[in-house]
N, C-alpha and C positions, 0 to 999 in steps of 0.2 A: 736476548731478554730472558732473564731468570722464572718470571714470574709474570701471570696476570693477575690484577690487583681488582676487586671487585668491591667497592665501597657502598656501604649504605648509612643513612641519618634517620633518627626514630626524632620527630619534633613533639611536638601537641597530636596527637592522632585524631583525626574526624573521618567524615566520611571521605575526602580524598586522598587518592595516593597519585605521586607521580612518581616515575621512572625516568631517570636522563642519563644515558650514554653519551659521552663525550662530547657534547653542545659546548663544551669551553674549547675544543679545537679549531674552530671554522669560524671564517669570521675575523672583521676588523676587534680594537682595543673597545671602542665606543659600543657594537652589540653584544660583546662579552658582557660588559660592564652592567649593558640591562641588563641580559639574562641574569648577572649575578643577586641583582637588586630583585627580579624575581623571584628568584629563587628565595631569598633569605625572605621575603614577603610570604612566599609560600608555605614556611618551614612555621610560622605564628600558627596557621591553622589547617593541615594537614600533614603526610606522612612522603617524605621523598628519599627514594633510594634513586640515590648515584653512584652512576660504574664509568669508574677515570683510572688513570696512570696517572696525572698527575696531581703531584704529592700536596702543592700549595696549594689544590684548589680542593681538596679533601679537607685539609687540617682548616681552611677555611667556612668550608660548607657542614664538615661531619661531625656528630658527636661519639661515634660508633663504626667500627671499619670492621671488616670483614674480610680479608685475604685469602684469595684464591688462586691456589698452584696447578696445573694442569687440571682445573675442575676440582680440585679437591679441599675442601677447607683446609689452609695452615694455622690461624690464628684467629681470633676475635675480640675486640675489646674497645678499650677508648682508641680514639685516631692517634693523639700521639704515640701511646705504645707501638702499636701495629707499624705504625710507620715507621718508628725507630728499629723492630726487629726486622723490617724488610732493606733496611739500610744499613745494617750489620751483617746480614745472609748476603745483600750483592756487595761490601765490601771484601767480602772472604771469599767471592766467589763459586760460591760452592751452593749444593741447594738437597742436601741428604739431613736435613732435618727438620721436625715438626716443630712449634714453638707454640705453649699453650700460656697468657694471658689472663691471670684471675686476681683479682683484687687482694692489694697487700695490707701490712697492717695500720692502724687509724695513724695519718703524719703526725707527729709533735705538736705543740701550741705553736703558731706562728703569728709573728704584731701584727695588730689589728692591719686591716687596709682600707682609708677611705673608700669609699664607693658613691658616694654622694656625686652629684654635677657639681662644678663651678662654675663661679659666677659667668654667663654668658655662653655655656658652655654649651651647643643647640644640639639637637641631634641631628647632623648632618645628612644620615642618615634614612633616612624618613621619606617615604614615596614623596615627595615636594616635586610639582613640575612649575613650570615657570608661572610665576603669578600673575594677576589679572592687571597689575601696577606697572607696565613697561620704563622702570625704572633707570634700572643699568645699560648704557648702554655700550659697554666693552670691556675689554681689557688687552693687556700689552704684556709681554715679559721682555726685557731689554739688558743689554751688558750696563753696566754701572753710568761708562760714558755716554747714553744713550740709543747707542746703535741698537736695532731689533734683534733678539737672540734669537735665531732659526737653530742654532747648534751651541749645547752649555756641558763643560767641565765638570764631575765630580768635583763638589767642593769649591765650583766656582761661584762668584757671588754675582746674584740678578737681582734686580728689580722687577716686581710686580706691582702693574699701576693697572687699578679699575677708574674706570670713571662712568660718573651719573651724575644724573639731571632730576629734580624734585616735581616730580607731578602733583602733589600736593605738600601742605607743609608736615616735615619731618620730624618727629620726634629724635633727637640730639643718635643718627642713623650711627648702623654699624656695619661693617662691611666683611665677611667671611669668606675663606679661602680654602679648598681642599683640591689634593694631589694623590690621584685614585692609581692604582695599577690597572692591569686587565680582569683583576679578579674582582675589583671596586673596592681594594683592601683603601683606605684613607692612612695613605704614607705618611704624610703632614698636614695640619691644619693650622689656621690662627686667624685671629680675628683681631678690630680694632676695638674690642671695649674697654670702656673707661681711659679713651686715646686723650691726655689733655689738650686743652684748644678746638675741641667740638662742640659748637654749638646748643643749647639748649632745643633749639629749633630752626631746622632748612627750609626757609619759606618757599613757597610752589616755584617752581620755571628756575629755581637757584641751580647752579651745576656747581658738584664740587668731584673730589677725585680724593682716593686713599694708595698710598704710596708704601707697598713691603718691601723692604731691599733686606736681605739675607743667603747666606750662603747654604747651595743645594750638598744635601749628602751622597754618596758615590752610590748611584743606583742602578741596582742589573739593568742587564739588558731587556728590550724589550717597549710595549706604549702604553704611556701614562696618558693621563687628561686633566685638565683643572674644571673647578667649577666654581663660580662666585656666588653670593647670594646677601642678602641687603634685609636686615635686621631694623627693627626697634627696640627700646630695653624696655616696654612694657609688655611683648608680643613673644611669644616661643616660637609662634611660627613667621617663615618671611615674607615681608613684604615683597620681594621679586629674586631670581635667581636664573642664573642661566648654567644645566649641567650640560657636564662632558664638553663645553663650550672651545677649549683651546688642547688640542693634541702635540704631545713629547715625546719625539721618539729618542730614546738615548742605548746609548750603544757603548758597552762596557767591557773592562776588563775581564777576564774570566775568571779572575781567583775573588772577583766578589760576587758572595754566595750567599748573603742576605740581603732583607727587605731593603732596609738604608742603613749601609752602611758608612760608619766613619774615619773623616780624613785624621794617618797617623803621622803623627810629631816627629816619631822615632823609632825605628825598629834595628834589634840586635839581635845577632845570633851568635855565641859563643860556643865554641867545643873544646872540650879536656878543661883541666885546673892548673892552679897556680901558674908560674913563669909561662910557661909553654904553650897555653891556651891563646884560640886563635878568637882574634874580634871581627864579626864582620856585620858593618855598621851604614843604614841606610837613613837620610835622612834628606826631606824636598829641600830643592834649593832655597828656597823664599816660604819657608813655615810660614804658615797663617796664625795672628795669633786669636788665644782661647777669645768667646766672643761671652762677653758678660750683657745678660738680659736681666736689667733688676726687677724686672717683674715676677722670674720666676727664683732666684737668686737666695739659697734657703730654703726652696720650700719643696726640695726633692729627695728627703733622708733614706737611702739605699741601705741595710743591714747586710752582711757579708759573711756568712754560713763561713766555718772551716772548710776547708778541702780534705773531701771524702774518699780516701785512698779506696772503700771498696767500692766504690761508684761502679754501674755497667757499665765491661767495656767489650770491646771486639777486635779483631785482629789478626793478622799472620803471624806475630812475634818477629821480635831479631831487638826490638827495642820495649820502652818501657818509659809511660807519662809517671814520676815521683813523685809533683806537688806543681801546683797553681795558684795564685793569689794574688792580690791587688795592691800597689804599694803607692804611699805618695812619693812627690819628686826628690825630698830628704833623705828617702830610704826604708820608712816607717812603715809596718804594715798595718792595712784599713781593716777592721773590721765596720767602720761605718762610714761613708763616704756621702757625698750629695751631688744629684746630678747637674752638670755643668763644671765639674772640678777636674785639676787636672791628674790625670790618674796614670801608674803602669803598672801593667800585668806581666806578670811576670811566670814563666812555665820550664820546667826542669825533666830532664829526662835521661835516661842512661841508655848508649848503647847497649846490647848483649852479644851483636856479632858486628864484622863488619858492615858499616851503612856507610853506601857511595855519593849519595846525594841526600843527606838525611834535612826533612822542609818540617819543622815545627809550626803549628799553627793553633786555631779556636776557631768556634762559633757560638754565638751566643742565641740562645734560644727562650720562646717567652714560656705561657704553660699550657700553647696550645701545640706547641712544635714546631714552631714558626720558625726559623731562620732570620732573625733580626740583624744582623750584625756577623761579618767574619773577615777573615785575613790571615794571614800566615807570613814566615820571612824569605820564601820564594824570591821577590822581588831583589830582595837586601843581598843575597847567597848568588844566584845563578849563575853569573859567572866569575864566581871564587872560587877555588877547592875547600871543599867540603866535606870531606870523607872524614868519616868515626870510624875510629876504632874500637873493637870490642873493651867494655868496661870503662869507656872515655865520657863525662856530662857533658852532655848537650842544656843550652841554656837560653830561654826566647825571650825579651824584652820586646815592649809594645808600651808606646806612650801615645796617650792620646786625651783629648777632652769628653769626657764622660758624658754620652749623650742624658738626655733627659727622655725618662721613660716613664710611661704612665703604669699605675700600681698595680702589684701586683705580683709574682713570683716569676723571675728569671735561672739560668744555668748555663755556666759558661761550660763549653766539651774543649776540652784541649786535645789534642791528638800529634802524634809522631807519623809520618812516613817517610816514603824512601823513593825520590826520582822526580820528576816535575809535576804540573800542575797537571799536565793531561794524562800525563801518562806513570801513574805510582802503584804503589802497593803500599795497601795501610799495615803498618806497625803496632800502635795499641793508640784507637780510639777511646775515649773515656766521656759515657753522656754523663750532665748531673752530677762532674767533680768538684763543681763552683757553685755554689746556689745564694741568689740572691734576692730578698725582700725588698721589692718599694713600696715601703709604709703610706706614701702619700704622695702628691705628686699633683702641677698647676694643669696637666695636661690628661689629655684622655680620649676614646675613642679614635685615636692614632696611634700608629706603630712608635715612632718616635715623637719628640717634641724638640722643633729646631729654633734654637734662639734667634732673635732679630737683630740684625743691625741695627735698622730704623725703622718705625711707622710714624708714616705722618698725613696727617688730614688736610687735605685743600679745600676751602670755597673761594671761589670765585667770588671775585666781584659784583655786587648787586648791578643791576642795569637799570641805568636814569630812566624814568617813565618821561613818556613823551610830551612834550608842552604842549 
């Protein structure tokens, strides 16, 4: 280990302080998750310093980090920075330098960004424990066919059925869904409102059920939980909800490195030019295709920054990221795209010396330093030959469906290395070469926003009163 990492968060200051050393190590996904909701309760009206290693649960929790090297202060500033220079010092392996953090100059004008709720939009959020209404009385996740899903695929498609029963009459009910990590981040959420074919009103003793079928994004490893909770649209708060209620445990590939990431179309890795350049070309057997949600369909306008040749970057050298960028399937490049479309990025690189195994890849990041999204052409390459030679382009292709992301300022990092997923040496990382705007956006308070297949509203049949 390079380094001990000592983090602290300045919230609202009152008379409390608390101190927590690594309370996110111990412990099931379900008392993480409170702690987490503590904690951020905590952070409205007192002062908490937290000392962790890890990185999610800082960029999480912090607005302020503090780095500390054998006792010695290296760095201080916002969490993102910090994090990002403590992940440049253990990519280079080396640990003979100070790094000081001080505010740069005012960014550009950048487009407005909604911030407002939408419609139905709850704050999931929110200390809510189960309400006094024992309303809902379950839920299900199952494969398409119906069998009960104990174990789901990256990208596999499930069905999520609650069901409930009306203790009293209903105003035209709504039914919400969230998929928490261990940190209580809310990976996904959605709800049914404005579902057509709902009722104006669920008279008492009525039972009816709400049906999501949509496909899951490729999510680290690690346990998730869901939570349901049972809405009216004249009420902010719910009528009943049950958290942490159903536990996921999902067990992933290693080369995915963010929050949720997405299932790709197509990946390419090309070395050298013209005639002589070699294709090596991965694609699933049975692509899934793009899933069109017309609910949200339009209304996710992304703006697409140039790529910033002088971006930070970090590295051994021997190679060298040129350019990145986002193109449609024509060939076009976007500078303004919409989420949900089908997109590829595309990333360009030059050898400088020989590279034996040279893995092009990205991650895309939000503007807290989150890790939302990553992948690389490891999978596509590994056992190809692959070797660059000095002065030869290298060239990465990634097609994929452009998740839906709520607003706000993202950046895509491309980066070069050299040898496998476990075992490499970085070439030229580059943060902050791609930078993109979502102006506006149907979703929010989630990492991503995943389109549905289907929602559909059941009631049941009323029951004949008795003669």
């Amino acid at each position: 280990m390079y380094a001990r990492l000592a983090f602290s968060v300045c919230a609202h200051v009152d008379a409390d302080i608390l101190v927590i050393d690594e309370i996110l190590s111990v412990g099931d996904a379900g008392f993480q998750q409170r702690c987490m909701r503590f904690l951020h309760a905590f952070r409205r009206r007192g002062t908490l310093l937290f000392v962790s290693h890890d990185e999610g649960a800082v960029l999480s929790l912090c607005d302020h980090a503090l780095w500390l090297h054998e006792g010695q202060p290296w760095a201080a500033g916002a969490s993102k920075d910090v994090c990002a220079h403590y992940r440049a010092m253990v990519s280079r392996g080396d640990d003979d330098a100070t790094f000081t953090i001080t505010p740069g100059a005012a960014p550009a004008a950048k487009p407005s960004v909604a911030a407002s709720l939408k419609p139905f939009d709850f704050d999931l959020d929110a200390s809510w424990e189960r309400g006094g209404e024992p309303i809902i009385e379950g839920a299900t996740l199952s494969h398409p066919d119906g069998r009960l899903a104990d174990a789901v695929d990256g990208d596999g498609e499930v069905v999520l059925r609650v069901e409930a029963c009306a203790s009293r009459a209903l105003e035209a009910p709504i039914v919400a869904f969230v998929l928490r990590n261990r940190l209580g981040q809310a990976i996904l959420r959605d709800n049914s409102a404005g579902l057509p074919g709902v009722p104006a009103w669920v008279e008492p003793n009525r039972r009816f059920g709400v049906r999501f079928r949509f496909r899951l994004p490729h999510l680290t490893t690690g346990d998730y939980s869901v939570e349901i909770w049972l809405f009216e649209p004249s009420f902010k708060e719910p009528v009943d909800g049950l958290r942490d209620f159903m536990s996921v445990r999902v067990n992933s590939l290693p080369h995915f490195g963010g929050l949720a990431n997405v299932a790709l179309r197509e990946q390419e890795l090309t070395i050298g030019d013209g005639p002589a350049a070699r294709n090596i070309i991965a694609r699933p057997k049975d692509p899934a295709p793009s899933v069109e949600d017309p609910r949200w369909q339009g209304k996710n306008p992304i703006a697409v920054l140039p790529f910033n040749s002088r971006a930070p970057a970090h590295g051994h050298g021997g190679g060298k990221i040129e350019h990145a960028g986002l193109f449609r399937p024509d060939g076009s490049a976007a500078d303004a795209i919409q989420g949900g479309e089908e997109i590829e990025l595309r990333i360009r690189a030059r050898a400088e010396r020989t590279v034996a195994a040279p893995i092009l890849g990205f991650i895309l990041r939000n503007s807290l330093g989150q890790n939302v999204w990553g992948d690389n052409t490891f999978v596509a390459s590994q056992d190809a030959d692959r070797t660059a030679q000095a002065g030869e382009t290298l060239t990465a292709r990634f097609r994929f469906q452009m998740p839906y992301l709520p607003a706000g300022e993202y950046a895509f990092a491309p980066s070069i290395i050299d040898g496998t997923q476990s075992d490499h040496v970085h070439l030229h990382w580059m943060e902050e070469a791609l930078i993109l705007h979502v102006t506006d956006s149907p979703v929010s308070r989630s990492v991503v926003g995943v389109p549905m297949l289907e929602i559909r509203f059941d009631l049941a049949p009323a029951q004949a009163s008795a003669a």
